[in-house]
C-alpha positions in Angstrom: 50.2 16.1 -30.5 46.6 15.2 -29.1 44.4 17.9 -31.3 40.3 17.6 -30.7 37.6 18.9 -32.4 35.2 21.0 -31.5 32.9 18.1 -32.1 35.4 15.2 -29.7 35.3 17.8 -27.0 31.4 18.2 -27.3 30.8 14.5 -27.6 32.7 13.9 -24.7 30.9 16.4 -22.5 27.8 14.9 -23.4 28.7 11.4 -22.8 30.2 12.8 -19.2 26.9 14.7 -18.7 25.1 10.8 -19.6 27.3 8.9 -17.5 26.3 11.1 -14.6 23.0 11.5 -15.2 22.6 7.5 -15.4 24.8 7.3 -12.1 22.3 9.3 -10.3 19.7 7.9 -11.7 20.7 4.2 -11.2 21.3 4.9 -7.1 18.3 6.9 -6.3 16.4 3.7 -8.0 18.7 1.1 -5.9 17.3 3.3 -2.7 13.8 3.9 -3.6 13.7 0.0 -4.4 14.2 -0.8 -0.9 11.5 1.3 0.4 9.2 0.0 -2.0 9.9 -3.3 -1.4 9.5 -3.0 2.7 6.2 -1.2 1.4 5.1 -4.1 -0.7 6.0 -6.2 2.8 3.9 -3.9 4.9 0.8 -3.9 2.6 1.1 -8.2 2.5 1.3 -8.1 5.9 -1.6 -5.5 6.7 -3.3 -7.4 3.8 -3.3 -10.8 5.4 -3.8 -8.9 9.1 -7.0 -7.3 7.8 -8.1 -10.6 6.1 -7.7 -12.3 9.5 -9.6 -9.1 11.7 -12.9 -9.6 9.1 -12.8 -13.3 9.6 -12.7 -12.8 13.4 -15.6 -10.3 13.3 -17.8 -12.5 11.2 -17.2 -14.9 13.7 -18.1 -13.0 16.8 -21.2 -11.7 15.0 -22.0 -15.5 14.1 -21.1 -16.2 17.5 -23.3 -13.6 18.7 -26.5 -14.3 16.5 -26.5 -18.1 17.5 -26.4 -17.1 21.1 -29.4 -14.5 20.7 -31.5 -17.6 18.9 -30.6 -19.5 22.0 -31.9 -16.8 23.6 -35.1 -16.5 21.9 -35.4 -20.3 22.6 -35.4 -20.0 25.8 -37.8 -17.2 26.3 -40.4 -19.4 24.2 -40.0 -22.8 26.2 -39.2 -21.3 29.7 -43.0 -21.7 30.7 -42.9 -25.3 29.8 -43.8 -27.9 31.7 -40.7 -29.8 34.1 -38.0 -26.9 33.4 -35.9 -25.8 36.3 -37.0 -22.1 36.6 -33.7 -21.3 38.4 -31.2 -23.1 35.5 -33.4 -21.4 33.0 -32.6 -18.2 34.4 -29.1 -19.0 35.1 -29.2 -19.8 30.9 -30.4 -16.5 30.0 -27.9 -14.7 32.4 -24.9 -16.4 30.7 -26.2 -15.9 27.4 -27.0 -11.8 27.8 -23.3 -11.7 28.8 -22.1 -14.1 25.9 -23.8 -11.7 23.4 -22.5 -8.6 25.2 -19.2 -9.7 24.8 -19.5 -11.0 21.3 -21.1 -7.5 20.6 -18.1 -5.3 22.5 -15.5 -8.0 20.4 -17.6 -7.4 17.3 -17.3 -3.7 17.0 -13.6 -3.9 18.3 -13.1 -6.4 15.5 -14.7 -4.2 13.1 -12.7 -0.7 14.2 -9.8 -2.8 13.6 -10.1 -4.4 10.3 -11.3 -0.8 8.7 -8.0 0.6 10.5 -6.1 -1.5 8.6 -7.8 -1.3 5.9 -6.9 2.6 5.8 -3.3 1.8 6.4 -3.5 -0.5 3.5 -4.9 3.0 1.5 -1.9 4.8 2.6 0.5 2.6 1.8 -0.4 2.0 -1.7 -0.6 5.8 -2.5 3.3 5.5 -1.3 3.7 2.5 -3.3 2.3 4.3 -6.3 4.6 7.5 -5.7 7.5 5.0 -6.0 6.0 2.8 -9.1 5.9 6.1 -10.7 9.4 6.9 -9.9 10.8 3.7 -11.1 8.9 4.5 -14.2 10.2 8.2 -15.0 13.8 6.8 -14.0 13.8 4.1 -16.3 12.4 6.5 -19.0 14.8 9.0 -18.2 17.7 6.1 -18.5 16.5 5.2 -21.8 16.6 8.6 -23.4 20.0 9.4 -22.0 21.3 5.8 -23.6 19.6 6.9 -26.8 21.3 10.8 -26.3 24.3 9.0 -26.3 24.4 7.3 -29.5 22.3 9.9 -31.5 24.6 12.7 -29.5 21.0 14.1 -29.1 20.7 17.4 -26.7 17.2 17.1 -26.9 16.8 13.8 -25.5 19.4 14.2 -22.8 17.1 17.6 -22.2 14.3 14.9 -22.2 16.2 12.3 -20.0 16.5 15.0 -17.0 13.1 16.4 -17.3 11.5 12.3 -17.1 14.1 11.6 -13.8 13.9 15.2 -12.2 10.1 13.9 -12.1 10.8 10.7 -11.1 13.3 11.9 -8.3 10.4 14.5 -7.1 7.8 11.3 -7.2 10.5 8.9 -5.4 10.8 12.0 -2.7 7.2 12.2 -2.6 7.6 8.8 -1.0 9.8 8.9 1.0 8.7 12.0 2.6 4.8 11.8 2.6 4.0 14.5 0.4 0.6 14.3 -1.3 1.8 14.2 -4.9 -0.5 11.8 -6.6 -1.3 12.1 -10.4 -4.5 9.8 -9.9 -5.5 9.8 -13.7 -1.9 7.9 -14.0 -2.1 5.8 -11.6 -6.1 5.0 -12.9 -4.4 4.7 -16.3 -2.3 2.1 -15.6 -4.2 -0.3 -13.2 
């Protein structure tokens, strides 16, 4: 005859209540991790994108400064002596339309690499939203382990409260909501 306490048949609804709390816990995580990670990808690849777009401006605006200097060369020394009046001309034509291109590229350029840059913004607030997530799971697995051995209410109280929050911050995420707890986030960088 199988006869349980009071305190078996508690114990056992609390380890139950553990091993499904940590089951939820654990495959939200395993989810959110993918996003996170193709978020980590996006802002590398945005990263390196924007990298490339600045490096092209400065180009076209050094481009486009060495072309004005010839320029200003040319207006100096077209009344010299021997020059071809005509190829002079023809110079300065070319160059005018050099540095209007190099200006139209420029500001394109420079559009650009602050567009990315934003996108970079917005996808490390999302990256935070799931960093925070990760964190409040792992907290919450913790203190349900710890309910577990102690056969502590409290802390299993404790261990939904931290992954409740982290589930809300890992929705955040994948959603777009605007939930952000900056101070944290300025804590921990």
């Amino acid at each position: 005859m199988d006869i349980e306490t009071k305190s078996d048949s508690a114990n056992k609804r609390m380890n139950s209540l553990v091993a499904v709390t940590v089951v939820i816990l654990s495959v939200f995580t395993a989810v959110s991790k993918i996003k996170d990670d193709n978020i980590v990808q996006a802002i590398q690849t945005a990263k390196a994108d924007s990298v490339d777009s600045w490096n092209e401006y400065q180009a076209a605006r050094m481009k486009l400064r060495i072309v004005e200097a010839a320029n200003q060369t040319i207006r100096l020394t077209a009344n010299l002596p021997g020059l071809d009046a005509q190829a002079v001309a023809t110079e300065r034509k070319r160059n005018d339309e050099a540095i209007a291109g190099y200006d139209a590229s420029s500001k394109t350029l420079f559009a650009k690499a602050k567009g990315l840059e934003a996108s970079i913004e917005k996808l490390n607030f999302q990256d935070d939203q799931f960093d925070i997530s990760d964190a409040l799971i792992s907290i919450a697995i913790a203190a349900a382990a710890v309910a577990a051995l102690t056969e502590s209410w409290m802390l299993l109280c404790l261990a939904w409260v931290s992954g409740g929050t982290g589930i809300v911050m890992g929705l955040a995420g994948f959603l777009g909501w605007g939930l952000h707890p900056d101070w944290l986030v300025k804590l921990l960088t």
